[in-house]
N, C-alpha and C positions, 0 to 999 in steps of 0.2 A: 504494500500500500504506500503511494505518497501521498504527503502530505501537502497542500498545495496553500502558500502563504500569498492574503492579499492579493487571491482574483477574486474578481466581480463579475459575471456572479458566483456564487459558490458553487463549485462541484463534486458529484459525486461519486467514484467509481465501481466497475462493475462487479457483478456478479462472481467473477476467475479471483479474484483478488478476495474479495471480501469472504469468498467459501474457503479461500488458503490459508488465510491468518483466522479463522471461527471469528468473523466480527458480525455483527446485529444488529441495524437499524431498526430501533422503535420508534415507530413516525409517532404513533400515539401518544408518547411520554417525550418523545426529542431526544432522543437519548442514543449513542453508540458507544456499544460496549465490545472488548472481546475478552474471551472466556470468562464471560458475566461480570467484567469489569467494566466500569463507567470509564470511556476514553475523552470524552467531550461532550459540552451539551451545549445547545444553541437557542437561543432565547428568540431570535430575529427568524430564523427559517421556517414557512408552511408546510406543514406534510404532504407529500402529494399524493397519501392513500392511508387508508384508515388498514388496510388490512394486516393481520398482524401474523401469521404464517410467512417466516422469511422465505421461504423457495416462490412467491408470489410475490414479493414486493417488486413494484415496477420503478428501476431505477431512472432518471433523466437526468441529459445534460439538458442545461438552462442555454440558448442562444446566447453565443457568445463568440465575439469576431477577434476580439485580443484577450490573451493568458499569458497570464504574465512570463515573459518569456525563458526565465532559469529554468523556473518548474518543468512548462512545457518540454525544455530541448533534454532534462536530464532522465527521462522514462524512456525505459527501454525502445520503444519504437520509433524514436528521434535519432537512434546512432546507427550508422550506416555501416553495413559489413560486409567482406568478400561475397561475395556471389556462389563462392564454390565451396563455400562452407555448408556442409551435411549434416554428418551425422556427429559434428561438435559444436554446432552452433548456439545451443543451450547454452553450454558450457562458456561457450567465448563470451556470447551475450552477457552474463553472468562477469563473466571477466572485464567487459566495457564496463558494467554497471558499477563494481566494483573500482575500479579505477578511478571512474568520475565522482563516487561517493566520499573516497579517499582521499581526493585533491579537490574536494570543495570551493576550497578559498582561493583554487586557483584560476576559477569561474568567474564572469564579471555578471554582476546581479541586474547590472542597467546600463544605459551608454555612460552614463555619470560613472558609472562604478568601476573605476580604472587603478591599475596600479602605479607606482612611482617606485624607477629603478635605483637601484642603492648605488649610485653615481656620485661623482662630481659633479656640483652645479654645473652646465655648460654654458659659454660665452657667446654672445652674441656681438661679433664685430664689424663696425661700421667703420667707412672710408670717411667720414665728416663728421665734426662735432656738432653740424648745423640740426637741430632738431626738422623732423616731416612733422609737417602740422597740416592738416586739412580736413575742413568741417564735414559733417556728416551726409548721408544721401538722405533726399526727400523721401520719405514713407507712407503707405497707405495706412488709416488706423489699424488692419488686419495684419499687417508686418508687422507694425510696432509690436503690437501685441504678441504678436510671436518671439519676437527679439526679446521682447520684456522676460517671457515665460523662458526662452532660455538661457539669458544672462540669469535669472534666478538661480535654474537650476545649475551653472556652473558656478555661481557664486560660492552656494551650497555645499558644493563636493569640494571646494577649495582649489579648482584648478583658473581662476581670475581672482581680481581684488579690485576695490575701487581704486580710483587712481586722480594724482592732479597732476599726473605727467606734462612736459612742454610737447611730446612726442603725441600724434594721433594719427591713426588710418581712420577711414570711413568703413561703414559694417553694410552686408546684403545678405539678402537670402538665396540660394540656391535648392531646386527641389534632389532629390536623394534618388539617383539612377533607378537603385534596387527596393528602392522600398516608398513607392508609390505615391501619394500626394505628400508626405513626410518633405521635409526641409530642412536646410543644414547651416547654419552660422558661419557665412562666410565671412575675413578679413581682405579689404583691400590692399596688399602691403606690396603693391608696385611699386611706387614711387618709394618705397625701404629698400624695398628687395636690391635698388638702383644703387644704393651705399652698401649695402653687404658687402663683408669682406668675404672673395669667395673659397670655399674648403675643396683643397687637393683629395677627398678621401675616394679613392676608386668605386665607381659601382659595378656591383656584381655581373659578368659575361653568364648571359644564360645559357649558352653551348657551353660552358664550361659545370658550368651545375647540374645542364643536364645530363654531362660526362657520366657522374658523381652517380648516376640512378642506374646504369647499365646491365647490374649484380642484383637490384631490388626484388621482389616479388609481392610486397606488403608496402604500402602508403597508408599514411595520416597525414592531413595536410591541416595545421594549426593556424590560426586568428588573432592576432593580438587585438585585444578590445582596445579600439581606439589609440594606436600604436603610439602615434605623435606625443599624446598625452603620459605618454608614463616618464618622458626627460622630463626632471626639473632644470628651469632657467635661475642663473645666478642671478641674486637681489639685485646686484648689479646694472643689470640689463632688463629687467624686465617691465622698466617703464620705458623701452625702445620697442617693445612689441602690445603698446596702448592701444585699442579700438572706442572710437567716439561714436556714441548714439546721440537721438533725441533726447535721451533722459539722463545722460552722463558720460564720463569715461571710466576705463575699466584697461587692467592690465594683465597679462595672460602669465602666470607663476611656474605655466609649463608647456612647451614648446607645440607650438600652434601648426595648423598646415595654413600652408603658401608663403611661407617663409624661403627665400633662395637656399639657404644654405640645412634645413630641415630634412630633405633625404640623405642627407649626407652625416647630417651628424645622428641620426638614429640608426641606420643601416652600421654606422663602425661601432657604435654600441653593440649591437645586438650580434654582431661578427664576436665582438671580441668577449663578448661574454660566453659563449659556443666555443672558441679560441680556450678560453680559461678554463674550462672542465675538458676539454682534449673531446668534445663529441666529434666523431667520424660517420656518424649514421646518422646526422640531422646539418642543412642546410638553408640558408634564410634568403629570400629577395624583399629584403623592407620589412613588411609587415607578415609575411608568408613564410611561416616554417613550414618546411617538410620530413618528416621522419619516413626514413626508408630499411627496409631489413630484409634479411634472404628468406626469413621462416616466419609463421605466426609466434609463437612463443616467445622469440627472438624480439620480435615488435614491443608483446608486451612489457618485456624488460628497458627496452629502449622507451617506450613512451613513458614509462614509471620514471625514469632517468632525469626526461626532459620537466615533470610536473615538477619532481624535485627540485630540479635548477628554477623554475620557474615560481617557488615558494620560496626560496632563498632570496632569489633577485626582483621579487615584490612584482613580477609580472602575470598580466590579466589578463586571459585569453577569451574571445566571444564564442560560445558555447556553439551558437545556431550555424556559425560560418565554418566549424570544426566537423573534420568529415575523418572517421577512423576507418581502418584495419581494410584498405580496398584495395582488391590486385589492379584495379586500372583509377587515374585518377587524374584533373584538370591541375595544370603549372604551366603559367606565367604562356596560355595560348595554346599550349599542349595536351596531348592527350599522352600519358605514358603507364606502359601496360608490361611490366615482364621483359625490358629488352627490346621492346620497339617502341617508338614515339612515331605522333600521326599530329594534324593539328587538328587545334579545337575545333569543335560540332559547331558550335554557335557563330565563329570566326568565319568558318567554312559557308555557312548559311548567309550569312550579310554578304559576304562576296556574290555568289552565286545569285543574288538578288538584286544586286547591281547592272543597270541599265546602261549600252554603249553612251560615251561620254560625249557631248555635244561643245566641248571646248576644252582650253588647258588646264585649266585649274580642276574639271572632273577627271580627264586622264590620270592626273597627278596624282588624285585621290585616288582612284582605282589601282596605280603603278605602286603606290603606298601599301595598299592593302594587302595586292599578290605579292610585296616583295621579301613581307615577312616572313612568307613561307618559299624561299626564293629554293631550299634546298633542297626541298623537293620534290623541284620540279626539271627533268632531262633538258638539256640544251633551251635554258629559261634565257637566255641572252639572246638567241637566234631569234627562240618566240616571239620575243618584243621588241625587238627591232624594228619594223614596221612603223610601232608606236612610238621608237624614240626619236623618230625623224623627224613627228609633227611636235616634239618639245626645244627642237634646235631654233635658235636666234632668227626673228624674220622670214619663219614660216607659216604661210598659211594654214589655219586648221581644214584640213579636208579629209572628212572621215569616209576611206574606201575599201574596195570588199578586200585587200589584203589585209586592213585595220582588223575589220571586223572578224578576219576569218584568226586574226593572232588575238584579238580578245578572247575570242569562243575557244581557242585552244589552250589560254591559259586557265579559263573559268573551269573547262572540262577536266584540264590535268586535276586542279584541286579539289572539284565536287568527286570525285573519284574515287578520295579517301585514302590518299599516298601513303604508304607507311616505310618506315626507316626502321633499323636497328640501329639501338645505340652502340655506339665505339665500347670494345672488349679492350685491354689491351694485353690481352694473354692471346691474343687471337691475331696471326699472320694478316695482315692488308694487301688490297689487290687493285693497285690506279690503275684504270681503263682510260684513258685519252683519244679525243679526237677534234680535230682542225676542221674550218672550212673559210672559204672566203669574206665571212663577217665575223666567223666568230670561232674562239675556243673552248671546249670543255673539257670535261673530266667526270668521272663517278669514281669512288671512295668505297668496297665490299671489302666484306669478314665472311669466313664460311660458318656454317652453322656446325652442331655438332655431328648431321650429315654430311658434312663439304660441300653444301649448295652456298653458293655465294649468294649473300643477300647487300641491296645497299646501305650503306652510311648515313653517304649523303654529296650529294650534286652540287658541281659549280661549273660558272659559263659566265665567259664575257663579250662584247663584240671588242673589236679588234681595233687598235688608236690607227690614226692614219697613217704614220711610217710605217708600222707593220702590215699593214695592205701591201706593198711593197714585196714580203719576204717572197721564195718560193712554198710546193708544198709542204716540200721536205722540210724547212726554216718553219714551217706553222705548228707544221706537226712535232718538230722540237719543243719549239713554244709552247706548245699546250703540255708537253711534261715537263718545263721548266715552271710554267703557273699552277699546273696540279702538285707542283713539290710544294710550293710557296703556300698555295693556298692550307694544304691539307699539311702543313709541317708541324702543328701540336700533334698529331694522330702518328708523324711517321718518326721525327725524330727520335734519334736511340734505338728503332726500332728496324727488323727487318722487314723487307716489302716489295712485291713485285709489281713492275711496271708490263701494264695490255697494250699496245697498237699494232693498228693494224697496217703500219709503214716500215715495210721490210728494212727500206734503206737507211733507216735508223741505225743499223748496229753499226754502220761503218762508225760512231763516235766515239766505241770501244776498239777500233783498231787504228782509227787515224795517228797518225804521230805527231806533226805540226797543225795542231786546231787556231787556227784567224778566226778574229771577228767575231760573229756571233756564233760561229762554233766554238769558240774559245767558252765564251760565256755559260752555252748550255753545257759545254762537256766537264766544264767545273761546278 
């Protein structure tokens, strides 16, 4: 049975529960007891039935569109689990439930309810000691009010303070992608962001992360509630990230979004916190952990790991956006499953739904879109070629059936549902290269544990204009001297055989005096 605090309206649960624990609703007396003990009584609730033989009592839930959301995500049928899980599923269930009962506090109760990292205050450095001052934006009474209600409640939680700062941005509302007419308290801190001083801290390469998952077979992909919010700002500085309303100013005590230097300085935290307990099976992009492991069990010891760290370092995770113990699961556009990655469904979908582009600036968008998933897709430079002709200097937009027919081929390649293997590195690599007169490529295979060569992953370029120039034999160098380049995190230190299908390539292994751009490729 849970216990369900402060929802409205009250509810009741059923029948599998209430026969498991011997509990007893007596609507006639208000009373719930189990094994003839009084567990509660309620003064305010209507019986919804006089009859008093429990195997007949008709339970109901009351209409009710919001519950309150802890409760809600922490009942068993809220946690997400393999698929291929049988005849242990009980048991594992069991083991989620067990988990998240056990790390409690490591749940965030409400967007307010966040935690703060056992850090150093962080600085907030500015190129001028000239204060931003700029008055606030005009509001409709229904913003205000809104504004009001959430400057309360962040008053509340302690993450603002009033302020008589010389410093002020102006405040807006923005609606909330995911979560419907909902709205989100934005800062205007452009004309700040303009004085930041900017921070060198690298951010994370997602081919390299997703290196990191190639061994997996288990995913949990964790949430930090409200991530921003768990850096404290040093006193120092915190009347440099002031927002002015209608009704006052107010100072942010812990580190806001839209601040320039804000991904930068949470993302080396949360590195280097993962850094400092030596975790090898969990990796972060911002606000997105992922725990990966080769076995169930294995998982569960690794997630237990991570809540601990996460109760030590006062960090609060959002319960609804936390997805456990899944052999296939969504990162950062991906879909990664066991050793192959695909791109995301949803990503895939908006593409595919995209209309030929009627100018440059729609191209652009569209060239944007495919290009994220540029790898793969086979000879993606040849494809668009076509297209990049009408983005060159003082060309006419004229959209024709060669346009059309390399849109439809790139849309096609990706509705398709490409999938890759991730890079082994216990596993022999195999460049296949090939040239042509716009362009060169490459593909990047591992064999399986059958020795079917499956792909990596695809790269292509079109060809600068001196290399127009070369012969074939020069291209088709070219393209294993760019497939080295490209693909050299995967080959270096490592053994690896080069595919073409240009005979006359070995003379580079018997020439004696290599000129010129033999010189280049044969080194």
């Amino acid at each position: 049975m849970y216990v369900l605090h402060h929802t409205l309206p009250y509810i009741i649960l059923g029948m599998p529960e209430l026969s498991k624990y011997d509990i007893t609703i007596d609507c006639s007396k208000q009373k719930i007891c189990q094994n003839g003990k009084i567990l509660n009584k309620s003064q305010n609730d209507k019986s919804h039935s006089n009859d008093k033989n429990k195997q007949n009592i008709s339970l109901h839930i009351s209409e009710c569109k919001q519950i309150n959301s802890h409760c809600s995500q922490t009942t068993e049928d809220q946690v997400n689990l393999p698929q291929s899980v049988t005849e242990n599923k009980c048991e594992l269930r069991k083991e989620v439930k067990d988990i998240i009962k056990n790390f409690d506090s490591v749940f965030s109760k409400d967007k307010y309810d966040v935690g703060a990292l056992r850090v150093e205050p962080q600085r907030i450095v500015l190129n001028s000691d000239l204060p931003v001052s700029l008055r606030p934006y005009r509001t409709s009474p229904v913003e205000e009010q809104e504004i009001k209600s959430q400057v309360e409640k962040l008053l509340q939680a302690g993450l603002i303070k009033e302020s008589n700062s010389p410093y002020s941005s102006p405040v807006t509302l923005a609606f909330k992608r995911d979560e419907g007419k909902k709205t989100r308290l934005c800062i205007d801190f452009r004309k700040l962001n303009a004085l930041c001083k900017s921070d060198s801290e690298p951010l994370p390469l997602m081919d390299s992360l997703l290196d990191k998952l190639s061994k997996a077979k288990i995913f949990s992909s964790l949430d930090l509630a409200s991530g921003y919010w768990h850096v404290p700002i040093h006193p120092k500085d915190t009347e440099k990230l002031t927002f002015c309303t209608n009704f006052g100013l107010y100072e942010w005590c812990r580190l806001p979004f839209g601040i320039k230097v804000a991904p930068a300085i949470f993302n080396r935290l949360i590195r280097r916190i993962l850094t400092k307990y030596k975790i090898d099976f969990a990796c972060n992009y911002f606000d997105d952990i992922i725990v990966y492991s080769s076995s169930e069990l294995e998982h569960w010891k690794h997630l237990k790991t991570i809540f601990e760290i996460c109760e030590k370092e006062n960090i609060k995770l959002k319960l609804s956006k936390c997805v456990f113990a899944q052999t296939k699961i969504s990162f950062l556009g991906y879909e990664i499953e066991q050793g192959k990655v695909s791109p995301n469904n949803a990503n895939i979908e908006t593409i595919k739904k995209l209309q030929p582009p009627t100018n440059v600036k729609e191209l652009q968008r569209f060239l944007g879109s495919v290009n994220v998933y540029n790898k793969f897709i086979p000879q993606y430079a040849k494809l668009r070629y076509p297209l990049n002709q009408l983005l060159k200097k003082d060309v006419k937009f004229n959209w024709t059936n060669e346009c059309q027919d390399a849109f439809d081929k790139l849309k096609e390649t990706l509705t398709t549902k490409p999938v890759l293997n991730l890079y082994n590195p216990d596993v022999t690599c195999h460049v296949f290269v090939d040239a042509s007169q716009k362009s060169v490529g490459a593909v990047l295979k591992q064999p399986d544990a059958s020795d079917v060569l499956h792909p990596i992953a695809y790269h292509s370029r079109t060809l600068r204009d001196y290399e127009k120039n070369y012969s074939i034999t020069e291209l088709e160098c070219l393209a294993i001297v760019d497939a080295l380049d490209k693909f050299y995190y995967y080959l270096h230190g490592q053994k690896f055989v080069i595919h073409t299908d240009h005979a006359a390539l070995v003379w580079l292994k018997n020439v004696k005096n290599l000129r010129g751009r033999g010189y280049s490729a044969g080194h």
